[in-house]
C-alpha positions as CSV (number, residue, x, y, z in Angstrom):
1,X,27.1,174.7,164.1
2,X,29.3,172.9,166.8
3,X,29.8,176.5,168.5
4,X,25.6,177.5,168.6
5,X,24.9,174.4,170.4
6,X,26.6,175.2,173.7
7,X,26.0,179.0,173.5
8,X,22.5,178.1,173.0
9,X,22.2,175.6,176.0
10,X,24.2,178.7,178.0
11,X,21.4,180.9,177.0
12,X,19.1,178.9,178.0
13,X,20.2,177.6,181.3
14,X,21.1,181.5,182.0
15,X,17.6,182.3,180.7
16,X,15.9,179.7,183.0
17,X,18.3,181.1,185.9
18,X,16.3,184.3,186.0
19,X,13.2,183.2,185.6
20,X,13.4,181.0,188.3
21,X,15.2,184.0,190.7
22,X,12.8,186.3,189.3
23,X,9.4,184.0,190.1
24,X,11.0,183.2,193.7
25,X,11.5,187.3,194.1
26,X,7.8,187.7,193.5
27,X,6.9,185.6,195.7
28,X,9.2,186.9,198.9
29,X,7.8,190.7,197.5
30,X,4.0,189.8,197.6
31,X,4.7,188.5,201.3
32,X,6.2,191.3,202.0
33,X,3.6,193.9,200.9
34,X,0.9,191.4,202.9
35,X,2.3,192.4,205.9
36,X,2.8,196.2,205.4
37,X,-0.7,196.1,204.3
38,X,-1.4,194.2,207.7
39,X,0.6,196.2,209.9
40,X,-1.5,199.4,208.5
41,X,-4.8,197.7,208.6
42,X,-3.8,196.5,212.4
43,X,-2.6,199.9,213.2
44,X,-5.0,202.4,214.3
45,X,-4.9,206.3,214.9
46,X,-7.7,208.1,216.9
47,X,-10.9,207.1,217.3
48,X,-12.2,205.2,214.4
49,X,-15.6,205.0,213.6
50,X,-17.5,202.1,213.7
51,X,-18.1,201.7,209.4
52,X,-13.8,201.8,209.5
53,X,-13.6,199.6,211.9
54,X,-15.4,196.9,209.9
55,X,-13.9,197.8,206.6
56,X,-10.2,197.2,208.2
57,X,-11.5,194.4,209.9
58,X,-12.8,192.9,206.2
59,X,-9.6,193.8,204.6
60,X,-7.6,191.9,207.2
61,X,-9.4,188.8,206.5
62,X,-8.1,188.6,203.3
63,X,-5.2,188.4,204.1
64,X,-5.5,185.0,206.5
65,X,-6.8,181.4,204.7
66,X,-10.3,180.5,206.0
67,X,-8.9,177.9,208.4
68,X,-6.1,180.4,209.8
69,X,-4.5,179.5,213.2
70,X,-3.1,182.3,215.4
71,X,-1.4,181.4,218.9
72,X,0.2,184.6,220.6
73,X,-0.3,183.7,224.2
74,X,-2.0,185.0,227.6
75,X,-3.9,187.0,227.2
76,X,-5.4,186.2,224.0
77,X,-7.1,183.1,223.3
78,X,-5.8,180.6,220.4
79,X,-7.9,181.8,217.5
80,X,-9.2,179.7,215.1
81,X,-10.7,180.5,211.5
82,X,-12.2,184.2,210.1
83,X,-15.3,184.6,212.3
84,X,-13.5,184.1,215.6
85,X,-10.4,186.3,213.7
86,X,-12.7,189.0,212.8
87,X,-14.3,189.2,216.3
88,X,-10.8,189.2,218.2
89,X,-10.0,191.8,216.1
90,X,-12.6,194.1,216.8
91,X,-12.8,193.3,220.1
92,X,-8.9,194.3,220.4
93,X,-8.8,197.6,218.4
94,X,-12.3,198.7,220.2
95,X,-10.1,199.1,223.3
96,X,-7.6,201.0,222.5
97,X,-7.6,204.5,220.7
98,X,-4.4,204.4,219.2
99,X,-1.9,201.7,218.3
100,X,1.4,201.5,215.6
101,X,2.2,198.2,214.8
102,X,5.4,197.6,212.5
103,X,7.6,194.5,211.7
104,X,10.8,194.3,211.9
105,X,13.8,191.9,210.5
106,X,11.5,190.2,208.5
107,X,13.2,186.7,207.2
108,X,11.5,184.8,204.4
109,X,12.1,181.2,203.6
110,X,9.6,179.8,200.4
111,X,8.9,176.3,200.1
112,X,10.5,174.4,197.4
113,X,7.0,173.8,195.5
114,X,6.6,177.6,195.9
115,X,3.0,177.4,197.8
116,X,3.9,177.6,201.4
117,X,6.5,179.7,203.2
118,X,7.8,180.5,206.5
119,X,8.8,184.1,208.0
120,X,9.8,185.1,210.8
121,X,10.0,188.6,212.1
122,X,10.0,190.7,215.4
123,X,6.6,192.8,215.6
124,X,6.2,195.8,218.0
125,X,3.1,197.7,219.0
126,X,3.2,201.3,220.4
127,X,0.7,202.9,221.9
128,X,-0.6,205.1,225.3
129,X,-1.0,203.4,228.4
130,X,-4.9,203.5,229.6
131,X,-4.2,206.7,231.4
132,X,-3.0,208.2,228.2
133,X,0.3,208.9,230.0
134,X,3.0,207.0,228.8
135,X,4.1,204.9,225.3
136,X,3.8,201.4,226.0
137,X,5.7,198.9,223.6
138,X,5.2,195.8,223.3
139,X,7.7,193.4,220.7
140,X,7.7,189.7,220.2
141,X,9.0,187.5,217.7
142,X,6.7,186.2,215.7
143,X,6.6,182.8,213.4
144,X,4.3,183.2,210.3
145,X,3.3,180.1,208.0
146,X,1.9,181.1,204.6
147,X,-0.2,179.4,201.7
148,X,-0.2,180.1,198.4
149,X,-4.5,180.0,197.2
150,X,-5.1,180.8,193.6
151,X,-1.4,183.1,193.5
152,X,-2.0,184.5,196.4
153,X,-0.3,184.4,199.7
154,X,-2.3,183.8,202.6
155,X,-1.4,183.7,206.4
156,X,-1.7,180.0,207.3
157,X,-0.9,180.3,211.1
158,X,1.1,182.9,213.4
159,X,2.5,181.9,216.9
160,X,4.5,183.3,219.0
161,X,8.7,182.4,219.3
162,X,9.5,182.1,222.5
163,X,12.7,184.0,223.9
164,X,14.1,184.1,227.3
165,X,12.6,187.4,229.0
């Protein structure tokens, strides 16, 4: 009896271990597939008629909470909530024909309650000039704050880092 006590408490302490790794894994996976989802809704190839437009534009919205924050600088205005999200969206993509949008060394830190979480990552857009001449490419690194609504991670607020240029 003396030698199931202490195996037992090992097995559980290993077995509470892995959950807890495990849970905090999920979490840092379903971030991660938000934002290859967003850099393929963002992303556009060709022209792109105007029923595609809105339906990428409705499936990026559920990706951002309903009170979302985005700051990335001159040009764009700081945007504030869905509606003004939604428009600046389709606003953007409806002047340019083709863009690529990827992130890049993407660092994720979750909160210690597991609902909010920070990344950080550099994102770079691609795309033809207005002439159609050249690629233009654009990369920033970005600061993303997350919420976790009803198990599922939304994007809180993005601004921009700012780095010497």
């Amino acid at each position: 009896m003396k030698k199931i006590v202490p195996a037992l408490i090992l097995l559980l302490a290993g077995l509470f271990i892995i959950i807890f790794l495990s849970t905090r894994n999920r979490d840092e996976r379903q971030i991660r597939k938000s934002l290859i989802s967003l850099a393929s809704m963002v992303s556009k190839s060709g022209n792109e008629n105007e029923v595609m437009a809105l339906a990428n534009i409705q499936k990026i919205k559920t990706l951002f909470t309903r009170n979302c924050r985005i700051a990335v600088g001159a040009p764009i205005p700081e945007i504030r909530g869905h509606d003004m999200l939604m428009s600046t969206v389709y606003q953007a993509r409806k002047m340019v024909n083709k863009i690529d949008v990827d992130f890049y060394d993407i660092s994720i830190i979750i909160g210690d309650k597991q609902v909010t979480a920070r990344t950080t990552m550099t994102v770079k857009a691609t795309g033809p000039d207005s002439r159609g001449d050249k690629q233009v490419i654009e990369a920033r690194e970005i600061e993303m704050r997350w919420k976790k609504i009803e198990n599922r991670w939304k994007i809180a607020e993005v601004q921009v880092i700012r780095t010497l240029r």
